[in-house]
LUMVO-478481 format. One record per atom (N, C-alpha, C, CB): residue number from 1; residue in one letter; x, y, z. Coordinates in nm, 3 decimals. Glycine has a CB too. Example, Ala and Ser with C-alpha at 12.3 -4.5 7.8 and 13.67 -1.06 7.14 Angstrom:
! residues 2
ATOM     k   r        xx        yy        zz
ATOM     1   A     1.319    -0.569     0.780
ATOM     1   A     1.230    -0.450     0.780
ATOM     1   A     1.320    -0.330     0.780
ATOM     1   A     1.131    -0.447     0.905
ATOM     2   S     1.285    -0.225     0.708
ATOM     2   S     1.367    -0.106     0.714
ATOM     2   S     1.290     0.003     0.787
ATOM     2   S     1.408    -0.060     0.572
This chain:
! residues 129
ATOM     k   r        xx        yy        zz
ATOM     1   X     3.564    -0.206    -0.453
ATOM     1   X     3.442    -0.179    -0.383
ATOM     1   X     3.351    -0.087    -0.465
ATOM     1   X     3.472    -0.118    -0.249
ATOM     2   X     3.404     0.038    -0.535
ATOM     2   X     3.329     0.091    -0.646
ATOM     2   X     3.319     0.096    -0.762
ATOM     2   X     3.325     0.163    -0.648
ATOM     3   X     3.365     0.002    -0.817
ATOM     3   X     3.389    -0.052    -0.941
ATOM     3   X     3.202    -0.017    -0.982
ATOM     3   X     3.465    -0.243    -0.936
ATOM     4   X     3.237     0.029    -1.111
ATOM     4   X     3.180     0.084    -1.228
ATOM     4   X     3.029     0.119    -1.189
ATOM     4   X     3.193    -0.020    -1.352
ATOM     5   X     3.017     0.202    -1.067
ATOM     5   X     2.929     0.305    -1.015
ATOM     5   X     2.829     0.363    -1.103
ATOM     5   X     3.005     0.407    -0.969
ATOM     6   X     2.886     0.460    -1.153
ATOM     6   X     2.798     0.490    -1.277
ATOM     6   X     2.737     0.378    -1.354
ATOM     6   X     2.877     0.563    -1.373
ATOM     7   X     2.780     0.304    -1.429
ATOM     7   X     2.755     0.243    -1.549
ATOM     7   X     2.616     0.153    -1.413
ATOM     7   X     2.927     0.141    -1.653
ATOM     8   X     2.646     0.117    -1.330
ATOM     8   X     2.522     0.072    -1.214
ATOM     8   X     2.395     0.118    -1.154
ATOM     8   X     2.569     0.064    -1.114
ATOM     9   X     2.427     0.268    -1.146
ATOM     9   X     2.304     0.359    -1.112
ATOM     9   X     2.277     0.383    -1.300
ATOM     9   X     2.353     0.538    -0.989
ATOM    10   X     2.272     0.400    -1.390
ATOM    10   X     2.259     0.405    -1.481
ATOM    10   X     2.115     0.257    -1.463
ATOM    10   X     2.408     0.411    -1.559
ATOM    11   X     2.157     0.165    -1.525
ATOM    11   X     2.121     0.023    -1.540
ATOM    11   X     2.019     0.050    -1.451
ATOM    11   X     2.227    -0.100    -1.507
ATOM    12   X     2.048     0.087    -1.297
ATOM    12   X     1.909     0.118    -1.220
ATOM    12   X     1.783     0.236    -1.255
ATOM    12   X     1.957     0.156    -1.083
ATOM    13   X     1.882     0.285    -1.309
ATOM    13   X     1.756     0.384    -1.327
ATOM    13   X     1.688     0.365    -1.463
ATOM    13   X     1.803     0.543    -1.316
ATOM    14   X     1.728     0.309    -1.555
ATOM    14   X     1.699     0.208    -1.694
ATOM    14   X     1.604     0.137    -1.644
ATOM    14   X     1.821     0.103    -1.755
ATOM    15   X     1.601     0.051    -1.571
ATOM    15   X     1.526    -0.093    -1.527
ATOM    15   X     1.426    -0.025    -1.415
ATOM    15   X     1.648    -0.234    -1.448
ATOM    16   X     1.411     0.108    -1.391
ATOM    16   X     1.297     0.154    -1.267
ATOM    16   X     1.210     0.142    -1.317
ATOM    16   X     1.283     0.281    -1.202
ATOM    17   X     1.091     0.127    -1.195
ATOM    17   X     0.911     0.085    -1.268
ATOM    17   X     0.896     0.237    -1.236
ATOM    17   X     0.761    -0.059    -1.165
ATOM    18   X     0.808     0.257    -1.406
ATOM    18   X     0.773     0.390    -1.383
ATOM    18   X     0.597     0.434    -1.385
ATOM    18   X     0.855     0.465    -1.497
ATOM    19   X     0.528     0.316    -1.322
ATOM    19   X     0.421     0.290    -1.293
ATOM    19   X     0.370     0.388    -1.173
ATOM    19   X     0.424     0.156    -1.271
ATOM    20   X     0.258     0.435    -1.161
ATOM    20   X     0.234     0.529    -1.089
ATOM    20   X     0.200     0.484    -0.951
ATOM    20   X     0.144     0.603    -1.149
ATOM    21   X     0.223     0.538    -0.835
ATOM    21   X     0.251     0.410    -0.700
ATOM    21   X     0.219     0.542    -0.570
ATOM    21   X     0.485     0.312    -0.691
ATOM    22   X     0.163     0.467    -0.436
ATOM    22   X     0.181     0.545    -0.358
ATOM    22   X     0.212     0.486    -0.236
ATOM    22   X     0.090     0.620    -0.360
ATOM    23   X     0.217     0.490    -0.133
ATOM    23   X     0.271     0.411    -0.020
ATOM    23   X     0.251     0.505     0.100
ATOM    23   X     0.429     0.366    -0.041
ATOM    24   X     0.148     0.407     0.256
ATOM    24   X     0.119     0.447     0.329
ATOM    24   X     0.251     0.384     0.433
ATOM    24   X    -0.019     0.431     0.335
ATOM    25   X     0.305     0.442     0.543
ATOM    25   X     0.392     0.362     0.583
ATOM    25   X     0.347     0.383     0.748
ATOM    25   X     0.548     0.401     0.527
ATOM    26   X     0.355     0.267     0.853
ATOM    26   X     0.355     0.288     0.961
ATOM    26   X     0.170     0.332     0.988
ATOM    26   X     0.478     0.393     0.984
ATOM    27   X     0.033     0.232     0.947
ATOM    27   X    -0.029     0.191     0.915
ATOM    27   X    -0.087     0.083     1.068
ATOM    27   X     0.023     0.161     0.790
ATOM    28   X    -0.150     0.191     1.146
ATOM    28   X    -0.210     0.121     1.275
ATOM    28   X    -0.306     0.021     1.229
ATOM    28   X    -0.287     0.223     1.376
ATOM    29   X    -0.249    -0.137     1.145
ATOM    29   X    -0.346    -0.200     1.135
ATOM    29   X    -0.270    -0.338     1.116
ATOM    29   X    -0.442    -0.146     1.033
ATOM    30   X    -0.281    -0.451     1.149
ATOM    30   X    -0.234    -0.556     1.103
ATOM    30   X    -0.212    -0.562     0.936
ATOM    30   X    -0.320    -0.652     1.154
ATOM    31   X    -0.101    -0.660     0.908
ATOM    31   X    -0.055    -0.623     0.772
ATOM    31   X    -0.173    -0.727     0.733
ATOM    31   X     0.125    -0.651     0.718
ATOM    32   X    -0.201    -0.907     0.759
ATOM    32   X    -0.271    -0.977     0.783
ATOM    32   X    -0.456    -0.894     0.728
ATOM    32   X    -0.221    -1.013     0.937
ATOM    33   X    -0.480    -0.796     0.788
ATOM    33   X    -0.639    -0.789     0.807
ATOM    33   X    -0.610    -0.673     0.642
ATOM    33   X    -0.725    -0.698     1.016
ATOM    34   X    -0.474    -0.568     0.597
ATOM    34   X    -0.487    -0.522     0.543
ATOM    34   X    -0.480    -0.604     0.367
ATOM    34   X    -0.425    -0.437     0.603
ATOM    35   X    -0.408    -0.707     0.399
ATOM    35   X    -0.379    -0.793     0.303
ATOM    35   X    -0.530    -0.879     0.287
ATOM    35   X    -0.240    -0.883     0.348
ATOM    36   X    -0.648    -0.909     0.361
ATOM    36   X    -0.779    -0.903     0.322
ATOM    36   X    -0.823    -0.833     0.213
ATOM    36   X    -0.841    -0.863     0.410
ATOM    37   X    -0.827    -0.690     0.284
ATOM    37   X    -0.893    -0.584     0.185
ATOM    37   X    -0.850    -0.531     0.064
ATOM    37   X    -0.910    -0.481     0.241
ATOM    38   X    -0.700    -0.549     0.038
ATOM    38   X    -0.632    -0.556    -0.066
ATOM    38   X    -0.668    -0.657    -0.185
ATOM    38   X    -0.518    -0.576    -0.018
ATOM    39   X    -0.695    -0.764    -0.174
ATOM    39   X    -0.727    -0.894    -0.219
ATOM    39   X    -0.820    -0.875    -0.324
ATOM    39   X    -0.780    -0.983    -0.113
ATOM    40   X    -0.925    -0.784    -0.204
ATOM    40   X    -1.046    -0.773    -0.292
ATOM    40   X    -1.051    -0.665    -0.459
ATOM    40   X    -1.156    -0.709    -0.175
ATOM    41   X    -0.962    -0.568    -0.427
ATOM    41   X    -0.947    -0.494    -0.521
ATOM    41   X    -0.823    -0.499    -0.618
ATOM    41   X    -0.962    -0.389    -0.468
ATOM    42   X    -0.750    -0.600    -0.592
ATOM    42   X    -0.626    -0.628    -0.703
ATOM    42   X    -0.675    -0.678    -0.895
ATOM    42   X    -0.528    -0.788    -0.618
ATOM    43   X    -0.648    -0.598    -0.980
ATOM    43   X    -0.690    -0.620    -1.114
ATOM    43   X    -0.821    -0.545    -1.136
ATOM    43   X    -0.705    -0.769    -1.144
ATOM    44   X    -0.898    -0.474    -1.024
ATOM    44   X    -0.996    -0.385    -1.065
ATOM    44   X    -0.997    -0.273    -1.099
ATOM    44   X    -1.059    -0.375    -1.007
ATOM    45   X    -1.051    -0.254    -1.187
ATOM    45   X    -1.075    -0.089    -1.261
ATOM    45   X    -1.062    -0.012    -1.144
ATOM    45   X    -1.241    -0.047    -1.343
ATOM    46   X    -1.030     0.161    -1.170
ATOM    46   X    -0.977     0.233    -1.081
ATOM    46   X    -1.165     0.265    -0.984
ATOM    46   X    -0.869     0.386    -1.173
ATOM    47   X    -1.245     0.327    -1.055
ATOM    47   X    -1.378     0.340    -1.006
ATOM    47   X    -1.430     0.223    -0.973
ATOM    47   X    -1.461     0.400    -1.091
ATOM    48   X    -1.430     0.108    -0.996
ATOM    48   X    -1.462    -0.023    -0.924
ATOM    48   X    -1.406    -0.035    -0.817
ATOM    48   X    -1.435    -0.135    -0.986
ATOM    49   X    -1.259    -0.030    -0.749
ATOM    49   X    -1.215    -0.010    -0.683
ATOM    49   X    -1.245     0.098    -0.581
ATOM    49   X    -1.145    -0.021    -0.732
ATOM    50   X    -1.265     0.195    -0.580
ATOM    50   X    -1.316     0.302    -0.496
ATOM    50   X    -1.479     0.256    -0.471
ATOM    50   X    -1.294     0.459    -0.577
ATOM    51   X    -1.525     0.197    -0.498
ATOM    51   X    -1.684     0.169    -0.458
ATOM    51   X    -1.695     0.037    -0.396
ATOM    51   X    -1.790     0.169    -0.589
ATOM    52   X    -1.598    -0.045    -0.415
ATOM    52   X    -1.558    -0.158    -0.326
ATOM    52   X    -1.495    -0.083    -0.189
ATOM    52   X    -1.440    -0.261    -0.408
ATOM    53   X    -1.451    -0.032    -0.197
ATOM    53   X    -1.361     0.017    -0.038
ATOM    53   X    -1.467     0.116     0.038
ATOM    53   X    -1.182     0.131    -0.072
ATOM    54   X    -1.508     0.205    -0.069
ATOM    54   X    -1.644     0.286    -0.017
ATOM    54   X    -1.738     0.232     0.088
ATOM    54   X    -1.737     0.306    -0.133
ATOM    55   X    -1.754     0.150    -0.008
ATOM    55   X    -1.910     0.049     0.051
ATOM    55   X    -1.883    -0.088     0.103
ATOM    55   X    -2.029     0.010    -0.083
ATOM    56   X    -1.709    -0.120     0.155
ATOM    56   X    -1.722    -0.239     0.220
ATOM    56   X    -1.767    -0.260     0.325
ATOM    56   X    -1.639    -0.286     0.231
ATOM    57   X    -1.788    -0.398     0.395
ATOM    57   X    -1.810    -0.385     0.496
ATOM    57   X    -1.671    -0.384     0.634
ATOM    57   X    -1.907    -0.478     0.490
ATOM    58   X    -1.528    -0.353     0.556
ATOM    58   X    -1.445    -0.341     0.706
ATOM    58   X    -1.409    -0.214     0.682
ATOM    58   X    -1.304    -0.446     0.746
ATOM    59   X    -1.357    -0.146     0.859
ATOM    59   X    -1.376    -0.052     0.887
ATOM    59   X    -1.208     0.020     0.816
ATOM    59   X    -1.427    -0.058     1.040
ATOM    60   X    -1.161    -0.093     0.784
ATOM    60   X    -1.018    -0.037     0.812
ATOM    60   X    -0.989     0.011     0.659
ATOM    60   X    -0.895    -0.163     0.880
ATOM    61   X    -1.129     0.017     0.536
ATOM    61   X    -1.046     0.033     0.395
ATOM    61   X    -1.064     0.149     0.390
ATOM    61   X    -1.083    -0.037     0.260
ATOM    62   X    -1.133     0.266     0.509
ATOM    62   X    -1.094     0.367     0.453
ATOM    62   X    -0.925     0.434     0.401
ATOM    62   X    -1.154     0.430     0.533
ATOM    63   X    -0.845     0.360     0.540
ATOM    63   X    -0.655     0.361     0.461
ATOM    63   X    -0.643     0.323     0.320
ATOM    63   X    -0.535     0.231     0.533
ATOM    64   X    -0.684     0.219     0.309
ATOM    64   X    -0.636     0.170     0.142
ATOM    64   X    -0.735     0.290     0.068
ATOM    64   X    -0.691    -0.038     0.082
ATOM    65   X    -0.820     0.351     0.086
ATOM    65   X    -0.863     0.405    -0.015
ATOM    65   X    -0.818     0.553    -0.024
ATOM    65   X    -0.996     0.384    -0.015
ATOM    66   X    -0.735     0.626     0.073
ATOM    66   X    -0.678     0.735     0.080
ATOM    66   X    -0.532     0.645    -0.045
ATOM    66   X    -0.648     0.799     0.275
ATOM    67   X    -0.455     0.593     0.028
ATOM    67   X    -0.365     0.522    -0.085
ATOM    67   X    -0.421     0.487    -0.215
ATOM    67   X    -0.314     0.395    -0.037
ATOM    68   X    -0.469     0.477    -0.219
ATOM    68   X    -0.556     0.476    -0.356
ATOM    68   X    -0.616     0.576    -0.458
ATOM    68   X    -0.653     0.426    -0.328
ATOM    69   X    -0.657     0.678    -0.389
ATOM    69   X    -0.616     0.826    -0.410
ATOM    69   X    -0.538     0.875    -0.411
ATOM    69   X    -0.641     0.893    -0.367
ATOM    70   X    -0.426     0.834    -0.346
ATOM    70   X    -0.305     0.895    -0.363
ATOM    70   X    -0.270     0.878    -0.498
ATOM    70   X    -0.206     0.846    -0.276
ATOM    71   X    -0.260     0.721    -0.523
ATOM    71   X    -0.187     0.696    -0.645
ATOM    71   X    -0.254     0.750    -0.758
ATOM    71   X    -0.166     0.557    -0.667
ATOM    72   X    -0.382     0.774    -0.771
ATOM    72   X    -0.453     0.758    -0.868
ATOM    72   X    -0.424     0.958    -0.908
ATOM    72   X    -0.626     0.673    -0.822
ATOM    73   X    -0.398     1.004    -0.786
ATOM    73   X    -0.384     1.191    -0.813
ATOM    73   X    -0.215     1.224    -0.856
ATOM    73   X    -0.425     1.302    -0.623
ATOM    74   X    -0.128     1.075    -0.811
ATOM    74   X     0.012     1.103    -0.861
ATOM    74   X    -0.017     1.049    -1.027
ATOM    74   X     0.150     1.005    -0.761
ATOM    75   X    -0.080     0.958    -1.026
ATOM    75   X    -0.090     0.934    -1.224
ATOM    75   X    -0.138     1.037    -1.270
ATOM    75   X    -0.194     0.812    -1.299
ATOM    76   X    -0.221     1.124    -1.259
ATOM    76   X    -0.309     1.244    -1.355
ATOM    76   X    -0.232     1.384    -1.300
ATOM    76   X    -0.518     1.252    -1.313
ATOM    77   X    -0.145     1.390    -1.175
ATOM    77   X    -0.080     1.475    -1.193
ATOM    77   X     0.074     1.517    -1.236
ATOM    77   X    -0.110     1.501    -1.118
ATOM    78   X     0.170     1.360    -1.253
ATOM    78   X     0.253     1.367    -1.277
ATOM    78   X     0.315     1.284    -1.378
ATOM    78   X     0.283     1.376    -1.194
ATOM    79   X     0.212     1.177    -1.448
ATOM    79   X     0.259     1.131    -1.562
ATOM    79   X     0.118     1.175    -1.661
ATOM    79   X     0.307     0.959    -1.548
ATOM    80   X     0.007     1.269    -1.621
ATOM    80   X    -0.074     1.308    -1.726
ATOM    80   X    -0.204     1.203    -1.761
ATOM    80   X     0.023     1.323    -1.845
ATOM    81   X    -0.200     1.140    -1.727
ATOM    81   X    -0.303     0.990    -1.688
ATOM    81   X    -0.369     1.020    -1.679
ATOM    81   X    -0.312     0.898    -1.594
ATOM    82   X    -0.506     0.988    -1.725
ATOM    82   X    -0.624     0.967    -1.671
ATOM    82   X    -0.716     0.859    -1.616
ATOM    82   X    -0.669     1.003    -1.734
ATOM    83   X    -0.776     0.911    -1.486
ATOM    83   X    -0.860     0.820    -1.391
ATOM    83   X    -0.940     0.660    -1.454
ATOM    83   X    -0.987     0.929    -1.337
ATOM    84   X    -1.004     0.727    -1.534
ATOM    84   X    -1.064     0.658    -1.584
ATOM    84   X    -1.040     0.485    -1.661
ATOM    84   X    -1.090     0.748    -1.642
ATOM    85   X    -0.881     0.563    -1.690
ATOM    85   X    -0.764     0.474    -1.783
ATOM    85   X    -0.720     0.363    -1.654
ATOM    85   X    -0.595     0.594    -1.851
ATOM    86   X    -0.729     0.419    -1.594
ATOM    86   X    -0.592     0.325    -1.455
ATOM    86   X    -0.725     0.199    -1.419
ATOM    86   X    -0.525     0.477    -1.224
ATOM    87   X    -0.588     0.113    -1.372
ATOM    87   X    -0.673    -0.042    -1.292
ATOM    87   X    -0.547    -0.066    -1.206
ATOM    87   X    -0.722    -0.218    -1.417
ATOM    88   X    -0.587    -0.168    -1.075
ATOM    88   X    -0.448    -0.178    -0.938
ATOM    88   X    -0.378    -0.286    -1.039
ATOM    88   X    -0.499    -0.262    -0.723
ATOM    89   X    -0.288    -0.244    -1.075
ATOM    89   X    -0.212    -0.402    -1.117
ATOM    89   X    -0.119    -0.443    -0.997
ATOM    89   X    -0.099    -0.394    -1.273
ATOM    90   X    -0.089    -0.328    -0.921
ATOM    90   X    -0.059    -0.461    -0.808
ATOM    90   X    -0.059    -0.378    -0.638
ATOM    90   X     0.144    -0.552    -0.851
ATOM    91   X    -0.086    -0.436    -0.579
ATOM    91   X    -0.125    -0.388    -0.378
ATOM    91   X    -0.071    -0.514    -0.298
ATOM    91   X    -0.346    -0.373    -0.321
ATOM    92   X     0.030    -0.427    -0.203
ATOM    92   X     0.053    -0.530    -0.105
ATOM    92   X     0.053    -0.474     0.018
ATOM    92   X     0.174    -0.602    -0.125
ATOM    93   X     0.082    -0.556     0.158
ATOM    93   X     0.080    -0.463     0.268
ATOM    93   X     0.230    -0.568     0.321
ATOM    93   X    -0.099    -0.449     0.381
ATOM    94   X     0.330    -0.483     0.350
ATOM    94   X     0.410    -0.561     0.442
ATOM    94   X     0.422    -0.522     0.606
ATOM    94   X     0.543    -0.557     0.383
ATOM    95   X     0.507    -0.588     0.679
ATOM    95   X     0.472    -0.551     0.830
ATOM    95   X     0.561    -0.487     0.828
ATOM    95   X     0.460    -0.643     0.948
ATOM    96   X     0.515    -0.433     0.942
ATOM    96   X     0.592    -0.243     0.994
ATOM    96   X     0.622    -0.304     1.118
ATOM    96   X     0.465    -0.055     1.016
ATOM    97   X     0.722    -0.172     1.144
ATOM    97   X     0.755    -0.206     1.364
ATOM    97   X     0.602    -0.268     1.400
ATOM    97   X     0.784     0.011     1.511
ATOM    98   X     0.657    -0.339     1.520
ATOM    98   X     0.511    -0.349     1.622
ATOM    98   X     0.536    -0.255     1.778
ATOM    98   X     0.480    -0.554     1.675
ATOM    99   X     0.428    -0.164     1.805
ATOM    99   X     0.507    -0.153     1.978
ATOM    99   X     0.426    -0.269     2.053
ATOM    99   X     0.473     0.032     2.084
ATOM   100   X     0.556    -0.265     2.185
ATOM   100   X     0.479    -0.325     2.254
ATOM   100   X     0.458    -0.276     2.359
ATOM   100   X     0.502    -0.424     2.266
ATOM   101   X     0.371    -0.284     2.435
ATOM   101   X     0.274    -0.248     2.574
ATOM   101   X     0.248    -0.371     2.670
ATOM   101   X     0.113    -0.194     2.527
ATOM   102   X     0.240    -0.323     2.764
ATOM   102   X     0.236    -0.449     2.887
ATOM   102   X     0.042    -0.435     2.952
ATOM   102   X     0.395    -0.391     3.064
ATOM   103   X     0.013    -0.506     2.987
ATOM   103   X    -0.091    -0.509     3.059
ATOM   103   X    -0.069    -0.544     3.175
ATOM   103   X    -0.176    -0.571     3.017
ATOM   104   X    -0.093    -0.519     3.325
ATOM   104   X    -0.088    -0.552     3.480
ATOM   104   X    -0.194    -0.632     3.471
ATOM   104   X    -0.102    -0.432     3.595
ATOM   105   X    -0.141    -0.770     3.533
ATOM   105   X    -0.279    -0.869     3.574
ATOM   105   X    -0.246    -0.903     3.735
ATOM   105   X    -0.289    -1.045     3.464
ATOM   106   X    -0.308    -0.970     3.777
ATOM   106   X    -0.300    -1.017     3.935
ATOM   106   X    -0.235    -1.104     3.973
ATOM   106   X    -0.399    -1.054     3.991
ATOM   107   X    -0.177    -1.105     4.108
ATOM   107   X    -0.037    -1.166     4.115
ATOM   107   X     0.058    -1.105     4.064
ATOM   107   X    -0.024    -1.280     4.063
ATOM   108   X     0.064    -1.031     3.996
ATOM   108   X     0.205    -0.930     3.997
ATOM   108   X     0.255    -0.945     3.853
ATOM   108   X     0.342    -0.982     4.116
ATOM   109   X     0.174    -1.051     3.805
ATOM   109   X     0.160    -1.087     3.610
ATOM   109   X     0.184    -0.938     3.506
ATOM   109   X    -0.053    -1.151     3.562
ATOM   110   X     0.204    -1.016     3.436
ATOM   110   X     0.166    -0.872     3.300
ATOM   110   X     0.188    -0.984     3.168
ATOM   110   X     0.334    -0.683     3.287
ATOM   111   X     0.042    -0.930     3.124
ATOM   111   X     0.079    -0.981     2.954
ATOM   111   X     0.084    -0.839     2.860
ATOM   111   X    -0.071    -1.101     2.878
ATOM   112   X     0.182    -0.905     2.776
ATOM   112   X     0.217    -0.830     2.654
ATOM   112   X     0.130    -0.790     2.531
ATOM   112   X     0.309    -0.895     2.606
ATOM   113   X     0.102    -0.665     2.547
ATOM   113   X    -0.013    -0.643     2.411
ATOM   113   X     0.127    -0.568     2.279
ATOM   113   X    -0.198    -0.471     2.474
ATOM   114   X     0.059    -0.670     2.171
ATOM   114   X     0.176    -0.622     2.082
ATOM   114   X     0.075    -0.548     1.971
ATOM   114   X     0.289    -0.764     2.012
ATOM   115   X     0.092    -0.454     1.907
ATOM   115   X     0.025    -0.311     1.854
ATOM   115   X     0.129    -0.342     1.720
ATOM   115   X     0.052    -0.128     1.971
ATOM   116   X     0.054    -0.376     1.600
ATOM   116   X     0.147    -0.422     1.442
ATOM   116   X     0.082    -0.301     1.421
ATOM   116   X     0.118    -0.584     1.317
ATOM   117   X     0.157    -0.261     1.287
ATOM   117   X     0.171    -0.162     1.197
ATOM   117   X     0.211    -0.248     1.093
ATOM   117   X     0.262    -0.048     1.233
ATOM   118   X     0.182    -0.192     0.963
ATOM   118   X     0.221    -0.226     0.850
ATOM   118   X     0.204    -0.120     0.698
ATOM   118   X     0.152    -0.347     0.848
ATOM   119   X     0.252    -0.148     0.588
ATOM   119   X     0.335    -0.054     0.521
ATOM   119   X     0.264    -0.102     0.390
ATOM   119   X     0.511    -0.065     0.538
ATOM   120   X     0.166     0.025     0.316
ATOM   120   X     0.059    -0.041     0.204
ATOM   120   X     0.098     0.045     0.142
ATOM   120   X    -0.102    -0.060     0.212
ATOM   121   X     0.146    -0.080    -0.012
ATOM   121   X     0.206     0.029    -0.115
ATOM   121   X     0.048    -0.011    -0.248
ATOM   121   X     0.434    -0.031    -0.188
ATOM   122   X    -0.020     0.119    -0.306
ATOM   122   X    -0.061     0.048    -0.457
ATOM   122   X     0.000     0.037    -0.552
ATOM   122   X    -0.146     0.091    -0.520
ATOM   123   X     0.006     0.025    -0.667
ATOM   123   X     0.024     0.050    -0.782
ATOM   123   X    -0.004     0.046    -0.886
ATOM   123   X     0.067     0.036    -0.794
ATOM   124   X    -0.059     0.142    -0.979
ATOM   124   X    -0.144     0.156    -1.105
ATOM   124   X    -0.131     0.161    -1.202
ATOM   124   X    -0.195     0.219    -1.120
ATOM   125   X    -0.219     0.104    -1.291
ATOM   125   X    -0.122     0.089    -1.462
ATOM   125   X    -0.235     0.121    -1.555
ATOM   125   X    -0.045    -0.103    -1.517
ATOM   126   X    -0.175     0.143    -1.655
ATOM   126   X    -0.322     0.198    -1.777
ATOM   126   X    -0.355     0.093    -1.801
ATOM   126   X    -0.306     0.283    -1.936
ATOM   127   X    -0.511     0.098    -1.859
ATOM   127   X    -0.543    -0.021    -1.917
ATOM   127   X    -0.518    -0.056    -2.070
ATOM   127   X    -0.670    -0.032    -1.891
ATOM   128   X    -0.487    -0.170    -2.114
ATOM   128   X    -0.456    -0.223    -2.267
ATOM   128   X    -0.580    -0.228    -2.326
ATOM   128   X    -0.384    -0.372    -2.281
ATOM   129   X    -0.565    -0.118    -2.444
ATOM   129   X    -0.704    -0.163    -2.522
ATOM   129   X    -0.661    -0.245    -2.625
ATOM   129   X    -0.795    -0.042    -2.590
């Protein structure tokens, strides 16, 4: 069952992406509407990106653009990076719990309102000159 442990976390930690990344988790928004706004900014320069989310027109990129700051303040503060250098090489949103909630209708009914969450990771890479 533990056969050659070490020599395994080794190999894992060899093969880790050491790309600069941040992750919002539990994300009051459909993964669906966040995977839109993501779309738009995948392969764009880091300041192209922030003026797309700035000035879009949905309400919901102010999240991706805090994550986006995030990542962009973990590259220049912990691998030395600069802003300027970085572009998203890659953004996804996966689904999170959903709650659910009931609504009372008449006749003694209830429909189910289901409330998604979802889980937006970026991730940033220098650019190749």
């Amino acid at each position: 069952m533990a056969k050659r442990m070490r020599e395994k976390a080794k190999l894992r930690e060899e093969n880790k992406d050491t790309r600069p990344t941040a992750t919002a988790k539990y994300v009051r928004m459909g993964a669906s509407k966040a995977k839109r706004i993501l779309d738009t900014i995948r392969g764009k320069n880091y300041n192209e990106a922030v003026a797309i989310l700035k000035f879009g027109p949905s309400a919901n990129s102010d999240v991706v653009l805090k994550v986006l700051n995030s990542a962009a303040a973990n590259a220049e503060h912990n691998m030395g990076l600069n802003k300027e250098d970085l572009y998203v090489a890659e953004c996804y949103a996966n689904q999170g719990p959903s709650f659910k909630r009931v609504m009372f209708r008449g006749r003694g009914g209830v429909d189910t309102i289901i409330k998604r969450t979802c889980h937006i990771t970026v991730i940033l890479d220098v650019v190749k000159k």
